[in-house]
py3Dmol code that shows the C-alpha trace and the ligand (Angstrom):
import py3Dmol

protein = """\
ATOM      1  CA  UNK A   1      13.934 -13.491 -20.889  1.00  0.00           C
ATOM      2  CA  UNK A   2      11.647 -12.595 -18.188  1.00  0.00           C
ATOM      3  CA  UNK A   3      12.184 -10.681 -15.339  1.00  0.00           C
ATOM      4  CA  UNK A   4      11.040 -11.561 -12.129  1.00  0.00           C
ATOM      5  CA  UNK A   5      10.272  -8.282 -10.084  1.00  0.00           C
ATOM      6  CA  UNK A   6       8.814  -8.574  -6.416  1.00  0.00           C
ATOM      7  CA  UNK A   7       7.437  -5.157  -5.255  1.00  0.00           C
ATOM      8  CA  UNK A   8       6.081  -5.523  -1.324  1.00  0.00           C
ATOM      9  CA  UNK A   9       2.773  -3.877  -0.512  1.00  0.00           C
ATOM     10  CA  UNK A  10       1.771  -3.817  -4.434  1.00  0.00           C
ATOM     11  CA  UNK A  11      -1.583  -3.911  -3.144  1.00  0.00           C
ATOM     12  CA  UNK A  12      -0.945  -0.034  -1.623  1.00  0.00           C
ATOM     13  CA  UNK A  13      -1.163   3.358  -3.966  1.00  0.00           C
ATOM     14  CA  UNK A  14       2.297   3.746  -4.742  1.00  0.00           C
ATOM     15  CA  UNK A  15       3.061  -0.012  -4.879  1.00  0.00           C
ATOM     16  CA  UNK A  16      -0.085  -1.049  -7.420  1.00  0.00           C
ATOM     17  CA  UNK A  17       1.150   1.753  -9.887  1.00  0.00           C
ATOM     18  CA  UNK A  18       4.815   0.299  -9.296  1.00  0.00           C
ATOM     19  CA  UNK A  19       2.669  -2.905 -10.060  1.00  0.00           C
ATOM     20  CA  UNK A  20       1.518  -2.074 -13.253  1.00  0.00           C
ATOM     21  CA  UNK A  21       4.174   0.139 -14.838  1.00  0.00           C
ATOM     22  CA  UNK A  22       6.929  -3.191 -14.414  1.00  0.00           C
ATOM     23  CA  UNK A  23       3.746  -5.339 -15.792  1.00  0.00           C
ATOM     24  CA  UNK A  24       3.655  -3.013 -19.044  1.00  0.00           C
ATOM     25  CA  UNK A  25       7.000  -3.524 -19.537  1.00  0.00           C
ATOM     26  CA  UNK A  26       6.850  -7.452 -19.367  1.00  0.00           C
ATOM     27  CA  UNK A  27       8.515  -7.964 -15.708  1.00  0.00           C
ATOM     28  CA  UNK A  28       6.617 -11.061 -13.805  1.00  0.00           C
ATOM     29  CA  UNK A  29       5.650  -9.025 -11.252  1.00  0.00           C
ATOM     30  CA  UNK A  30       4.660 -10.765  -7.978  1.00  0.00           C
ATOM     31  CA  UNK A  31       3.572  -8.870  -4.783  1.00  0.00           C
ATOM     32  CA  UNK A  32       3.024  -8.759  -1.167  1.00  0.00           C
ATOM     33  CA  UNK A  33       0.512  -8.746   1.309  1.00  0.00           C
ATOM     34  CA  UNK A  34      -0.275  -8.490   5.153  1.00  0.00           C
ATOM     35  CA  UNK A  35      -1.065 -12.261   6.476  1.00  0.00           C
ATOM     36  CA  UNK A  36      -4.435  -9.986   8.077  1.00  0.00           C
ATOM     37  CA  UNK A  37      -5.514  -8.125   4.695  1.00  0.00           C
ATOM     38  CA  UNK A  38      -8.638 -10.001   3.525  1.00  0.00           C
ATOM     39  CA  UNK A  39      -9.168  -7.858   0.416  1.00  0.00           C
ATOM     40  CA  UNK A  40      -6.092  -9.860  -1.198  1.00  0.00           C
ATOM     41  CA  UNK A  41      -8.209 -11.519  -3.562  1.00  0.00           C
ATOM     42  CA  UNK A  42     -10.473  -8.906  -4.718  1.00  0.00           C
ATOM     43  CA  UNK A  43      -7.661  -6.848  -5.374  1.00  0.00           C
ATOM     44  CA  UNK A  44      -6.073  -9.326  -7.474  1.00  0.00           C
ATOM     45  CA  UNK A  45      -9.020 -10.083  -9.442  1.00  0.00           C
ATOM     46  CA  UNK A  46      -9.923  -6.321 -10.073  1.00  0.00           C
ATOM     47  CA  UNK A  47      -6.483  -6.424 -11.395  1.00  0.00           C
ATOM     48  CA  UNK A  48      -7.015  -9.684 -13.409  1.00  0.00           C
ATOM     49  CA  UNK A  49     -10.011  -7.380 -15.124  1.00  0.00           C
ATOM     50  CA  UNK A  50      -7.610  -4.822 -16.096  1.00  0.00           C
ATOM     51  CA  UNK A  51      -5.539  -7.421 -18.159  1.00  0.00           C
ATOM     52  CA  UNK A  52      -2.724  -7.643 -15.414  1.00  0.00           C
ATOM     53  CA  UNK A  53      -1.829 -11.058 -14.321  1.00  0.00           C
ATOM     54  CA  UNK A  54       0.092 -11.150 -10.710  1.00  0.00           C
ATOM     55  CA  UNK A  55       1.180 -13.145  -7.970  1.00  0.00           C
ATOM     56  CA  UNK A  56       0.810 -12.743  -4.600  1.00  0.00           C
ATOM     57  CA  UNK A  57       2.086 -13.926  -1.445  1.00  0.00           C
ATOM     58  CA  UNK A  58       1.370 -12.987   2.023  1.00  0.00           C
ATOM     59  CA  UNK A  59       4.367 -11.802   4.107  1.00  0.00           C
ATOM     60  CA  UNK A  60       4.402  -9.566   7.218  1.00  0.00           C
ATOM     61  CA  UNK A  61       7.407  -7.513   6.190  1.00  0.00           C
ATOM     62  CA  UNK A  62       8.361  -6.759   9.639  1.00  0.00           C
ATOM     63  CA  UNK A  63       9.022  -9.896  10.387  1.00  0.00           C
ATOM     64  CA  UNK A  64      12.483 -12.418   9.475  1.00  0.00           C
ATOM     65  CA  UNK A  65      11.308 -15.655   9.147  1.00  0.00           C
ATOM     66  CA  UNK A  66       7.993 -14.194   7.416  1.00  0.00           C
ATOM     67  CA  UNK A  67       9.991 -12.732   4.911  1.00  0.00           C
ATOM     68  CA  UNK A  68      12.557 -15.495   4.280  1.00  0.00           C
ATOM     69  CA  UNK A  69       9.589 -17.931   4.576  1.00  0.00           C
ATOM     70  CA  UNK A  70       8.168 -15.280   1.392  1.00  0.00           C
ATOM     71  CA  UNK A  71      10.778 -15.188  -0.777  1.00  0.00           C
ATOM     72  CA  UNK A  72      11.671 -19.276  -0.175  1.00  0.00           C
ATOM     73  CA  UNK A  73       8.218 -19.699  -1.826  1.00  0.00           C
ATOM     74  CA  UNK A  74       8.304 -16.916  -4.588  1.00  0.00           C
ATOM     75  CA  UNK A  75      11.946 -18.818  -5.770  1.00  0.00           C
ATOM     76  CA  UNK A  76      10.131 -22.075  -5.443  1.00  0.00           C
ATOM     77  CA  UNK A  77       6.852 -21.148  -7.338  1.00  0.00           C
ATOM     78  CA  UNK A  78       7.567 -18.454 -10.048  1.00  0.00           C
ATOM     79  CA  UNK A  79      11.573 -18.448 -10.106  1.00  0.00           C
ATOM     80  CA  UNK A  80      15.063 -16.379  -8.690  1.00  0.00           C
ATOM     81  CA  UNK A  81      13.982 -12.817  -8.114  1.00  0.00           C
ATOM     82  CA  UNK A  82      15.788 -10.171 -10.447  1.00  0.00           C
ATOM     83  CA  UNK A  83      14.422  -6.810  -9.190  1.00  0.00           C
ATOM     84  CA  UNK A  84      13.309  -5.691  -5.550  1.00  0.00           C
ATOM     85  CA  UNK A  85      10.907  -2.900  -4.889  1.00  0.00           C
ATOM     86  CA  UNK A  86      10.987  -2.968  -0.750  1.00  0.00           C
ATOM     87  CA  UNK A  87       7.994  -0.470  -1.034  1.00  0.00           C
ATOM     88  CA  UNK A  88       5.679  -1.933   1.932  1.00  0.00           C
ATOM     89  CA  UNK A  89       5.855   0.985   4.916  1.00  0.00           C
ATOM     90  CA  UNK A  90       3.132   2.584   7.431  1.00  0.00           C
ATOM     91  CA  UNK A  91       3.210   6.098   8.965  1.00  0.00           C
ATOM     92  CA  UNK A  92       2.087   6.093  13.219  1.00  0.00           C
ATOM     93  CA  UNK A  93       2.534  10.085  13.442  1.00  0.00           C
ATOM     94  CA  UNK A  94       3.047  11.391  16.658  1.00  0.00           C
ATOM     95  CA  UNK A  95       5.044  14.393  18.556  1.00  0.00           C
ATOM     96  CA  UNK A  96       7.976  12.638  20.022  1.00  0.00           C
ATOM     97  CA  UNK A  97       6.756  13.733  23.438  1.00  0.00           C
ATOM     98  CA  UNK A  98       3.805  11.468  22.899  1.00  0.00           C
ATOM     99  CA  UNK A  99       5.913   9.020  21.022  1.00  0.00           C
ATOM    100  CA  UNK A 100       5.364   5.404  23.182  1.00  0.00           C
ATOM    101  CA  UNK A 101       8.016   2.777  22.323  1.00  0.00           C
ATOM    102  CA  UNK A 102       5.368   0.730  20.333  1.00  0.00           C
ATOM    103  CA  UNK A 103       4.707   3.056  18.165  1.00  0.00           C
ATOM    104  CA  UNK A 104       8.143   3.777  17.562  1.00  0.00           C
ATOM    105  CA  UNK A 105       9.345   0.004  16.888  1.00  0.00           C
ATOM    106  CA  UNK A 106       6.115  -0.609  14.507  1.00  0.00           C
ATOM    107  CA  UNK A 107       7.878   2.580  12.240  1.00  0.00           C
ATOM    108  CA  UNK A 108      10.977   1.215  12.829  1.00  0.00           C
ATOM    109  CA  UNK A 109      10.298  -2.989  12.029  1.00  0.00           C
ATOM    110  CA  UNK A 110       7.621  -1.995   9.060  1.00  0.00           C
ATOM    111  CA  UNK A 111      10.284   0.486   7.328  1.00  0.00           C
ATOM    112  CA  UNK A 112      13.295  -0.328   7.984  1.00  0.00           C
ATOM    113  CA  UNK A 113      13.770  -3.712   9.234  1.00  0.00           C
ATOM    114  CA  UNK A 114      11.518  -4.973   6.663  1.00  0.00           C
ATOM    115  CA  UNK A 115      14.536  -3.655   4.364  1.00  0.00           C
ATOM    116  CA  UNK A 116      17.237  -6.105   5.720  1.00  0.00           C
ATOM    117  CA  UNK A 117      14.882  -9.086   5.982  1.00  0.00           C
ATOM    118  CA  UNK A 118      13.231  -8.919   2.467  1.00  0.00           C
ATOM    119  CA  UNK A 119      16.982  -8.129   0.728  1.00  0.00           C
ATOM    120  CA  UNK A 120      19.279 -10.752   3.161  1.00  0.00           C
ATOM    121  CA  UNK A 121      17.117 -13.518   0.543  1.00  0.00           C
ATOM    122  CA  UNK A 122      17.196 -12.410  -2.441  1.00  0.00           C
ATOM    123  CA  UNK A 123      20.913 -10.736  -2.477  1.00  0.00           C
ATOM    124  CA  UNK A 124      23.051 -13.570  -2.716  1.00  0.00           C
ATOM    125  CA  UNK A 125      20.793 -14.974  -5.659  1.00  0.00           C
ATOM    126  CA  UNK A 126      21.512 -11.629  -7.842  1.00  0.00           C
ATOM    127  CA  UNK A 127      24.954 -11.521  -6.890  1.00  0.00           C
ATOM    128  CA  UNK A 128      25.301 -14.656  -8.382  1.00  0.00           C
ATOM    129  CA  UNK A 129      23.838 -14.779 -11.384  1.00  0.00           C
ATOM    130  CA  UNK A 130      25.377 -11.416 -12.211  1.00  0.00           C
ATOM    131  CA  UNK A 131      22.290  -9.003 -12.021  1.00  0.00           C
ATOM    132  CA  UNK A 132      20.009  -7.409 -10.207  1.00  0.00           C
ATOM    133  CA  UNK A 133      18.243  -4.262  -9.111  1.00  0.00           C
ATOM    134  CA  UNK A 134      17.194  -3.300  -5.096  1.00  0.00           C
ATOM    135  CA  UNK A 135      15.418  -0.244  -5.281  1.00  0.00           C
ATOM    136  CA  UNK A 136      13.740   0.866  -1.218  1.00  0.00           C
ATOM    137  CA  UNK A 137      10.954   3.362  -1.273  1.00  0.00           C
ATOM    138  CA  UNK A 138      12.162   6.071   1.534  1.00  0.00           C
ATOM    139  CA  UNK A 139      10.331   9.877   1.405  1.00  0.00           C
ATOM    140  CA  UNK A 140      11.194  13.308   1.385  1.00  0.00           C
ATOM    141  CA  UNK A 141      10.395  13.241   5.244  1.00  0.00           C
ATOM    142  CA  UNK A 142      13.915  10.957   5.795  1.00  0.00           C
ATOM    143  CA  UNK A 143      15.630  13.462   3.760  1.00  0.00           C
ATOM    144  CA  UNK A 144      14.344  16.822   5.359  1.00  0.00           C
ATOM    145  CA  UNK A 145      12.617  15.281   8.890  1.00  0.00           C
ATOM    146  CA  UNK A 146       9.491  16.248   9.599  1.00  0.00           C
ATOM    147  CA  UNK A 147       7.062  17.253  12.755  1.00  0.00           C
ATOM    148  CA  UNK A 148       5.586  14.558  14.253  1.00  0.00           C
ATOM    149  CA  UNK A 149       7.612  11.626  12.324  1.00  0.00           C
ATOM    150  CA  UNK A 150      10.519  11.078  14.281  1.00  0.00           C
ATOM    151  CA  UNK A 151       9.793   7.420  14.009  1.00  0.00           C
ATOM    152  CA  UNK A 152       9.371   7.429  10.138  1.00  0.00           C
ATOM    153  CA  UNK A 153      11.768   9.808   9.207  1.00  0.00           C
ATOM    154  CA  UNK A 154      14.223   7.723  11.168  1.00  0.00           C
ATOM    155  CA  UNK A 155      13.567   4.691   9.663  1.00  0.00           C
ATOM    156  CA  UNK A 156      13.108   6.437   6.001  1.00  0.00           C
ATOM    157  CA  UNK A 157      17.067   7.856   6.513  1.00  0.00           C
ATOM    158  CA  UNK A 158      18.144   4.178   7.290  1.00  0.00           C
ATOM    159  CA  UNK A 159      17.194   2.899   4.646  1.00  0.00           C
ATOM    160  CA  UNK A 160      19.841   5.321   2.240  1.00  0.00           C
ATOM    161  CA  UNK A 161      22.295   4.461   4.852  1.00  0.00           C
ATOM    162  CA  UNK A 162      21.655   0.947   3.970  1.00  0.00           C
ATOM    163  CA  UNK A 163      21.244   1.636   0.469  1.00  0.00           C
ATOM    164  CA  UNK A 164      25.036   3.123   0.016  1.00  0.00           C
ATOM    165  CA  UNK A 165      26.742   0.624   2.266  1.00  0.00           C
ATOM    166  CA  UNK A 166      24.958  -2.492  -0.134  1.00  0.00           C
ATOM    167  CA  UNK A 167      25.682  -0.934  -3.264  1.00  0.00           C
ATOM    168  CA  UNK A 168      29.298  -0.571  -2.291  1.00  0.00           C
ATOM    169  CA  UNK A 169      29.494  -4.368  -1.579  1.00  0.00           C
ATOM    170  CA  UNK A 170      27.669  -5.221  -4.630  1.00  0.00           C
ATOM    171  CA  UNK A 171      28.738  -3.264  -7.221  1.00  0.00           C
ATOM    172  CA  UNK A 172      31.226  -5.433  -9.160  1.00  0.00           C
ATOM    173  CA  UNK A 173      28.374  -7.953  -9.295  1.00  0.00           C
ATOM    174  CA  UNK A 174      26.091  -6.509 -11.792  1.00  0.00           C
ATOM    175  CA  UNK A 175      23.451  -5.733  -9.083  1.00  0.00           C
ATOM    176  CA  UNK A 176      22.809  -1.651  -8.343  1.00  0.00           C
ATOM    177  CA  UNK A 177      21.120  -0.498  -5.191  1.00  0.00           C
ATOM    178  CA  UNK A 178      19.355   2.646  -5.191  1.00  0.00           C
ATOM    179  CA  UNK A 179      16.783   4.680  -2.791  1.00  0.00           C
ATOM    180  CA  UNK A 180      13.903   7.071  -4.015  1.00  0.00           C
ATOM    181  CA  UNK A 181      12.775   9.415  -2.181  1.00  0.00           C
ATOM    182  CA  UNK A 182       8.847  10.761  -2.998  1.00  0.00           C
ATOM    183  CA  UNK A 183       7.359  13.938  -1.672  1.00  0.00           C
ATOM    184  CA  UNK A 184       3.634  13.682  -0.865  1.00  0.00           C
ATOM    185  CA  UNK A 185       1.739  11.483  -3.429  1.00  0.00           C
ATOM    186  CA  UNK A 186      -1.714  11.162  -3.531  1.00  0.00           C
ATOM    187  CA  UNK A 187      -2.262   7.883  -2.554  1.00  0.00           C
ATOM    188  CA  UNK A 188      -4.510   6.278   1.057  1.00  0.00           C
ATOM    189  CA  UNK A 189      -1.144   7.146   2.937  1.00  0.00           C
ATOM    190  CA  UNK A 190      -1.744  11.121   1.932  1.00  0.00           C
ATOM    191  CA  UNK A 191      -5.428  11.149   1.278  1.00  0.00           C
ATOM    192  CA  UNK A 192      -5.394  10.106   4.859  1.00  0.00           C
ATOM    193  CA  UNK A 193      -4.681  13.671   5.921  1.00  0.00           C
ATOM    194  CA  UNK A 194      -7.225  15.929   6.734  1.00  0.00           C
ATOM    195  CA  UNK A 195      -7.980  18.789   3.366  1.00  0.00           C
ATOM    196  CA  UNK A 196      -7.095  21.350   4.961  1.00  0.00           C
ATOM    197  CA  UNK A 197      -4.225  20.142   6.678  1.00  0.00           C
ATOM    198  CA  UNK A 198      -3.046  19.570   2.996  1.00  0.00           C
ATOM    199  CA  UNK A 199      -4.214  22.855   1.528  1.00  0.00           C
ATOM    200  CA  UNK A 200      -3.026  24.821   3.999  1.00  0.00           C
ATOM    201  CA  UNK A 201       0.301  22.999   5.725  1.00  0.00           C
ATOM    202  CA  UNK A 202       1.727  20.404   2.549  1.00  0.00           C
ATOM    203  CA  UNK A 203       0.400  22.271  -0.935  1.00  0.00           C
ATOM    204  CA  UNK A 204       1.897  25.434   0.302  1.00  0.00           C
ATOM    205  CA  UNK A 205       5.346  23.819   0.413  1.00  0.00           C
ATOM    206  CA  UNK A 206       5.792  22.123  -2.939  1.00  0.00           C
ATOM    207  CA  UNK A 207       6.513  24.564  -5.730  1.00  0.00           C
ATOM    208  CA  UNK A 208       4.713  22.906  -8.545  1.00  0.00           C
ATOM    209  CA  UNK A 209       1.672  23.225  -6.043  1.00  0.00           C
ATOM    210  CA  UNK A 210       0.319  19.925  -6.121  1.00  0.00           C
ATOM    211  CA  UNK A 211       0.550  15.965  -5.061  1.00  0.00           C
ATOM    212  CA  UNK A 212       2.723  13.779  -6.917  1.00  0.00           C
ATOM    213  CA  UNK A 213       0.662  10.869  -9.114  1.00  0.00           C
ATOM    214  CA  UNK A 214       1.617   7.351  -8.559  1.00  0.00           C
ATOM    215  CA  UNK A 215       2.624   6.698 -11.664  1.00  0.00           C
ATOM    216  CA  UNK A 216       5.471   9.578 -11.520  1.00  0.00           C
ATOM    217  CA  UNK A 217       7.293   7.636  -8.949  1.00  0.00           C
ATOM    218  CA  UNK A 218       6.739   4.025 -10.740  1.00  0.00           C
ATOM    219  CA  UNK A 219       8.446   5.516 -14.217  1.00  0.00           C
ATOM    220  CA  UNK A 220      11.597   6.043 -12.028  1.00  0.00           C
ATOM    221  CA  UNK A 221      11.411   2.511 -10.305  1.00  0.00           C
ATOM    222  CA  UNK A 222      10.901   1.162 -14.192  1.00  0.00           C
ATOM    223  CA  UNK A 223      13.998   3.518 -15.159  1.00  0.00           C
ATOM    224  CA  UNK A 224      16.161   1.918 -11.966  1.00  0.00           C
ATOM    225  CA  UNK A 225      15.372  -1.480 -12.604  1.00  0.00           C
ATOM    226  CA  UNK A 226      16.247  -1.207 -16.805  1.00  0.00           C
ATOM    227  CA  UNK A 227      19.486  -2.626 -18.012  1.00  0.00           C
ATOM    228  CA  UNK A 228      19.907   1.391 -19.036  1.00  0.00           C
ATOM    229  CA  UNK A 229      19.854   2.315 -15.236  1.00  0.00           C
ATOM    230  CA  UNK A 230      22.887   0.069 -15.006  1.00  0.00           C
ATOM    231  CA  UNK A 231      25.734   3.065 -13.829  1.00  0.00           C
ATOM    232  CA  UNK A 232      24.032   4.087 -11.410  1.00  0.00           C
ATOM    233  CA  UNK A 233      23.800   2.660  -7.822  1.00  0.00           C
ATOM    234  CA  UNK A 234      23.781   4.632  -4.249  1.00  0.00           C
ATOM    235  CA  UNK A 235      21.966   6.658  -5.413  1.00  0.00           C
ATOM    236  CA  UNK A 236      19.063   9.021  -3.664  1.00  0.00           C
ATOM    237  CA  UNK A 237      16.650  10.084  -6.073  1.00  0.00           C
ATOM    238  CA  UNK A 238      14.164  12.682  -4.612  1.00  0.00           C
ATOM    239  CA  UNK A 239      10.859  12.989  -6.572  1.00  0.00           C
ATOM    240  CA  UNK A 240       8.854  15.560  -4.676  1.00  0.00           C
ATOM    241  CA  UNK A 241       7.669  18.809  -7.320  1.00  0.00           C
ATOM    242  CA  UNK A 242      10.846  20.863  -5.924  1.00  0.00           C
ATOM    243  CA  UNK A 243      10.034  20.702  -2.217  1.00  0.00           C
ATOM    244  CA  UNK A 244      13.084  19.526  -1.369  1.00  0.00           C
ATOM    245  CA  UNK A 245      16.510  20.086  -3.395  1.00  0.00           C
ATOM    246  CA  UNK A 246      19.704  18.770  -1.988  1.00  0.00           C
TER     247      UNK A 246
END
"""
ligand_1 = """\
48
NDP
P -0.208 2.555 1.363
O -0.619 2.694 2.788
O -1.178 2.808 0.289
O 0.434 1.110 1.134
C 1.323 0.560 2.037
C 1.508 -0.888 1.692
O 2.422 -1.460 2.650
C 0.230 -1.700 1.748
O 0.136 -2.475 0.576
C 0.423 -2.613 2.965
O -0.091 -3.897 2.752
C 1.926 -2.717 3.030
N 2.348 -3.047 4.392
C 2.250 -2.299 5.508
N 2.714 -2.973 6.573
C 3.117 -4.192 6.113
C 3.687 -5.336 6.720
N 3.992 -5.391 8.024
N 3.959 -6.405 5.944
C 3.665 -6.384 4.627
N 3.143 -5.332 3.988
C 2.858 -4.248 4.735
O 1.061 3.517 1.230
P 1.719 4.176 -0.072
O 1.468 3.373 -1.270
O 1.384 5.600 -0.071
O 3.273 4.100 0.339
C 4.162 3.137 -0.195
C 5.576 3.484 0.262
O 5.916 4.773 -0.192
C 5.733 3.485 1.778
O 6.987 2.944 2.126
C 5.697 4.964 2.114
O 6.381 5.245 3.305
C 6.378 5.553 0.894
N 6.061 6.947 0.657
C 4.783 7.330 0.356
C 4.523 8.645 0.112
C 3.172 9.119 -0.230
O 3.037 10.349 -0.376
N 2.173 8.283 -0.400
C 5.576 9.672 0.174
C 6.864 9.160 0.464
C 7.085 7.834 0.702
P -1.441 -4.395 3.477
O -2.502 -3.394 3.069
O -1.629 -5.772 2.953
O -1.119 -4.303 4.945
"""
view = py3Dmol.view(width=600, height=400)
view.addModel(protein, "pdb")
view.setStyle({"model": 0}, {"cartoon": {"style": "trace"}})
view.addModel(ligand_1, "xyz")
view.setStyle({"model": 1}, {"stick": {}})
view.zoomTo()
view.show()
């Protein structure tokens, strides 16, 4: 049997590895994209090139009836969804005495909300037939806070709050719930931060002394959504070369 595994913003660093890994191991993997990113199609034919075959369907994750209008079309055109990656996020860094209330609710919507609106449609499916995997993409930054990210590392620690509380309601029903938390990985969101910001401010605080790869953090989401990973649900998984231990 196939799996059907959505992953939102596949079409980002972390989420195209996530993308490929659950590919190699035979999940239907369909994706997400922004109803405004116009490079939709070229990414899914550079993909197409590389021998892997997804869908994808545009969906502003910060947004209800975007995401319920989403999913409602997923179930209808490739089948029930099994696993849930709720990777899509954005970073708008800031000290909080320059922190403006948009900025603030665009962190907030894009990261966290985007959690509840993509899972409220797909929950009561897994629950029901028994199984199913949500696994939310939250960062080091949630776990430890960081300077300028009061917005995101706000949003980042909701998302483990919501994490426990849903895999306390659903964990008679086959379906785990789980949170990982990455350190910096070098993908857009990172490379988007000036060298030697990153040589001198982030490299200096992870003890194995470089970025994490992509692919390090989509083995885990391929562990977490196996019929192995099966005992384990609330969990907070940090992935981040040692910076952080707790
Ligand atoms: P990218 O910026 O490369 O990708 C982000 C993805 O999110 C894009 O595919 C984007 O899609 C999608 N997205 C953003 N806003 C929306 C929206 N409103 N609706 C739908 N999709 C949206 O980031 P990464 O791959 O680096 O990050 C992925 C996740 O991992 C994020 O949640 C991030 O916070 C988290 N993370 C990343 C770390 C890192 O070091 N890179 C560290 C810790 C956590 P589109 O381009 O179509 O808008």
């Amino acid at each position: 049997m196939t799996r059907v595994a959505l992953v939102t913003g596949g079409m980002g660093g972390l989420g195209e590895a996530v993308c490929i890994k659950l590919a190699a191991l035979n999940y239907q993997v369909v994706t997400t994209y922004s109803p405004g990113n116009t490079k939709a199609k070229e990414w899914l034919a550079a993909m197409e090139e590389q021998g892997y075959k997804f869908r994808a369907f545009p969906c502003d994750v910060s947004d209800y009836d975007s995401a319920q209008q989403c999913v409602a079309d997923i179930e209808k055109e490739v089948g029930p969804i099994d696993v849930l990656v709720n990777n899509a996020g954005i970073t708008r860094d800031m000290t909080f005495k320059k922190m403006d209330k948009t900025n603030w609710d665009a962190v907030i919507r894009t990261n966290l909300d985007s959690v509840f609106n993509m899972t409220k449609p797909v929950c009561d499916g897994m629950t029901e037939r028994g199984w199913g995997r949500i696994i939310n993409i939250s960062s080091v930054n949630g776990q430890k806070g960081a300077f300028g990210q009061t917005n995101y590392s706000a949003a980042k620690a909701g998302m483990h709050g919501f994490t426990k509380a849903l895999a306390l309601e659903v964990a008679r029903k086959g379906v785990t719930v789980n949170t990982i938390s990455p350190g910096y990985i070098g993908t857009k969101m990172v490379m988007s931060i000036p060298q030697e910001v990153l040589d001198s401010k982030i490299i200096p605080q992870i003890p194995m002394a470089r970025l994490g790869k992509p692919e390090e953090v989509a083995g885990l989401v391929a562990y977490l959504s196996s019929d192995e990973a099966a005992f384990l649900t609330g969990a907070n998984i940090a992935i981040n070369g040692g910076q952080h231990m707790c």
